[in-house]
C-alpha positions as CSV (number, residue, x, y, z in Angstrom):
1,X,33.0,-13.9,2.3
2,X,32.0,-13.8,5.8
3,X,29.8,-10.8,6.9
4,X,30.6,-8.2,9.2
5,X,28.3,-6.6,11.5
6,X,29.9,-3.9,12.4
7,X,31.4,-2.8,9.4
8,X,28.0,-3.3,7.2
9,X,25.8,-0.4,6.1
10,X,23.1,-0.1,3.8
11,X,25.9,1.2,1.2
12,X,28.0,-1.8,1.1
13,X,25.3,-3.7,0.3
14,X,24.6,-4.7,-3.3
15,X,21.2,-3.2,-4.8
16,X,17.8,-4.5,-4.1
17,X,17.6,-6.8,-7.0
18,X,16.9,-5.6,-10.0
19,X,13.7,-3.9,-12.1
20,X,11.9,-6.9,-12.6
21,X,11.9,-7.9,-8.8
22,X,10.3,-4.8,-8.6
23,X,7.7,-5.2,-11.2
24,X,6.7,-9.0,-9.7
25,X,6.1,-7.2,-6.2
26,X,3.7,-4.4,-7.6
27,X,1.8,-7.6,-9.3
28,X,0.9,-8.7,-5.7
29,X,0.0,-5.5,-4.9
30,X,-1.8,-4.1,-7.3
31,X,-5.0,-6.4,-7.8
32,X,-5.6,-5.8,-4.4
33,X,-5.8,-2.0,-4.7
34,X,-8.1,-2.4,-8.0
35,X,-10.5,-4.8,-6.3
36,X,-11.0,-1.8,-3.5
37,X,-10.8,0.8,-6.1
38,X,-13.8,-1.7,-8.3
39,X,-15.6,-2.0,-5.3
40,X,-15.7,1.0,-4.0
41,X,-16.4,2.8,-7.6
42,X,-19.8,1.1,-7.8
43,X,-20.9,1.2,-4.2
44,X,-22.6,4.5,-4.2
45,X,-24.9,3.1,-7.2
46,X,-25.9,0.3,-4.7
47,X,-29.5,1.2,-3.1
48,X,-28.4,1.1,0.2
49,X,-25.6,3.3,-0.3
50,X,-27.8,6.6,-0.1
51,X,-29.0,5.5,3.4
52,X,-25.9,5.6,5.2
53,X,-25.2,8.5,7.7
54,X,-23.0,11.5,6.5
55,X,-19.7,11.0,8.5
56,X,-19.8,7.4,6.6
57,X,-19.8,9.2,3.7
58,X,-17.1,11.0,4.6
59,X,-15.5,8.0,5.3
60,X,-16.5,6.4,2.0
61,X,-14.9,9.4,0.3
62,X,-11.0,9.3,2.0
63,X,-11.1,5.8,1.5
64,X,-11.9,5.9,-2.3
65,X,-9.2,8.9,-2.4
66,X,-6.8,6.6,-0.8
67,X,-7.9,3.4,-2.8
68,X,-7.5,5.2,-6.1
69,X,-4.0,7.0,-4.8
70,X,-2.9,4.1,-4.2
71,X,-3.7,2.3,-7.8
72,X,-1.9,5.5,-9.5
73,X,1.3,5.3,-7.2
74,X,1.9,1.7,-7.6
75,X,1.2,1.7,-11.4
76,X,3.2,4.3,-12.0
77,X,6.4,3.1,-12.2
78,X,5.4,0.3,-14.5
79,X,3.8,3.4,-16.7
80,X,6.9,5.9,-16.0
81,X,9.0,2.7,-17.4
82,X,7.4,1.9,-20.5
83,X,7.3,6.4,-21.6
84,X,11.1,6.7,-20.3
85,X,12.5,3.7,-22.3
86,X,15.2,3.4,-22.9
87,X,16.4,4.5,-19.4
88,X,19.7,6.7,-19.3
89,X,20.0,5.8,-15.3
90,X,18.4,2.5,-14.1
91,X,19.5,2.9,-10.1
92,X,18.2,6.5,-9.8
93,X,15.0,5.1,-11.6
94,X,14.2,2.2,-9.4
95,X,15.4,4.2,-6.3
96,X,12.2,6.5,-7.2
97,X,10.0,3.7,-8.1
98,X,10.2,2.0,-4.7
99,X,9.7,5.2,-3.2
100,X,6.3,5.6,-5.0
101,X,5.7,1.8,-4.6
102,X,6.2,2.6,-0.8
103,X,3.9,5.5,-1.0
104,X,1.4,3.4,-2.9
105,X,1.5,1.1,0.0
106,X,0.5,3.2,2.7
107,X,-2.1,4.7,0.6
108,X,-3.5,1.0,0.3
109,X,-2.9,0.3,3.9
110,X,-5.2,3.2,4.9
111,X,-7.9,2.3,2.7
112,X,-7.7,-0.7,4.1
113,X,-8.4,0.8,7.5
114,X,-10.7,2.9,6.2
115,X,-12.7,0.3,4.3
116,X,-12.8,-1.7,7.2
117,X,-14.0,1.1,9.3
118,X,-17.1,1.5,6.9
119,X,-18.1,-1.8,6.7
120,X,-18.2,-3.0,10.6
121,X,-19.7,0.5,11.0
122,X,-22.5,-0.3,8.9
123,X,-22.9,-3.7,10.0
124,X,-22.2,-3.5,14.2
125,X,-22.1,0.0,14.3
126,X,-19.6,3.0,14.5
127,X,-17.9,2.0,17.8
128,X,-17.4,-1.8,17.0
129,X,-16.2,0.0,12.9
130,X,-13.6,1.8,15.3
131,X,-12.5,-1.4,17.0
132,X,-12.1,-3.0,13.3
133,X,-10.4,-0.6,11.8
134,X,-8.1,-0.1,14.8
135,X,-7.1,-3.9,14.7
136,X,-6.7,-4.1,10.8
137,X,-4.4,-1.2,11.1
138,X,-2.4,-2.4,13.8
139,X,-2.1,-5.6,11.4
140,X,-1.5,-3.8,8.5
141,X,1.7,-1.7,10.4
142,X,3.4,-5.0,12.2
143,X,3.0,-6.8,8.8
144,X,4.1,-4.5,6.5
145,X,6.4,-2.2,8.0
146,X,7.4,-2.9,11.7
147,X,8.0,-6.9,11.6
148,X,10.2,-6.3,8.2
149,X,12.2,-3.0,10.0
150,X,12.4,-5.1,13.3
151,X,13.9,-8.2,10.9
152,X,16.0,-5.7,8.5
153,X,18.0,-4.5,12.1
154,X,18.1,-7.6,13.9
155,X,19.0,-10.4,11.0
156,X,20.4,-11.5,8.1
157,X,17.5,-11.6,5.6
């Protein structure tokens, strides 16, 4: 069957693969957002910690929010899955769970920022912590959202 550009739309096309696709992405994922969430739980009983100025604690404190927001949303549907069982409706299920997986996402892509921004910070100080934070966000946006948006429109992938 030869594809049609004109006439294709996101409802012609088959699902996204199925559950377990699903489940092997939020295994990438996730030990990345507990590592930050570890890291950050025990940094405040490092010595050092208490000397930091109070807008880093500030920062310290969103980006622990975020880490740990992040661990909950993309758990969750792994969780949700295992209370629901057997599931009555398996599309409207995993149309949800990649909506929390996505949420989970950019929760983990702003502690990244933010976790970037408190280390340089502390290191080279707030303005080159600014610069950081700036560059690992625009990373983290062209990775994971623009380049596969820009690809989605413009190919065949």
């Amino acid at each position: 069957m030869k594809a049609d550009p004109e006439h294709d739309t996101d409802a012609d096309l088959p699902e996204d693969g199925d559950f377990s696709d699903m489940l092997s992405e939020m295994r990438i994922v996730l030990p990345g957002a507990q590592m930050l969430a570890a890291f950050l739980i025990i940094l405040p009983f490092n010595g050092g910690f208490r000397h930091i100025v109070q807008t880093e604690k500030y920062v310290f404190l969103a980006t622990l929010f975020f880490a740990l927001t992040s661990l909950i949303l993309l758990s969750a549907p792994a969780v949700q899955h295992r209370v629901m069982r057997p599931l009555m409706d398996r599309e409207r299920f995993k149309h949800f769970a990649s909506r929390q997986i996505v949420a989970g996402s950019v929760a983990l892509g702003i502690a990244l920022v933010l976790g970037t921004n408190l280390v340089v910070s502390e290191v080279f100080g707030h303005h080159v912590g600014l610069i950081g934070a700036g560059i690992i966000g625009t990373i983290v946006a062209t990775i994971w959202w623009l380049l596969p948006l820009w690809l989605k429109r413009h190919t065949r992938i």
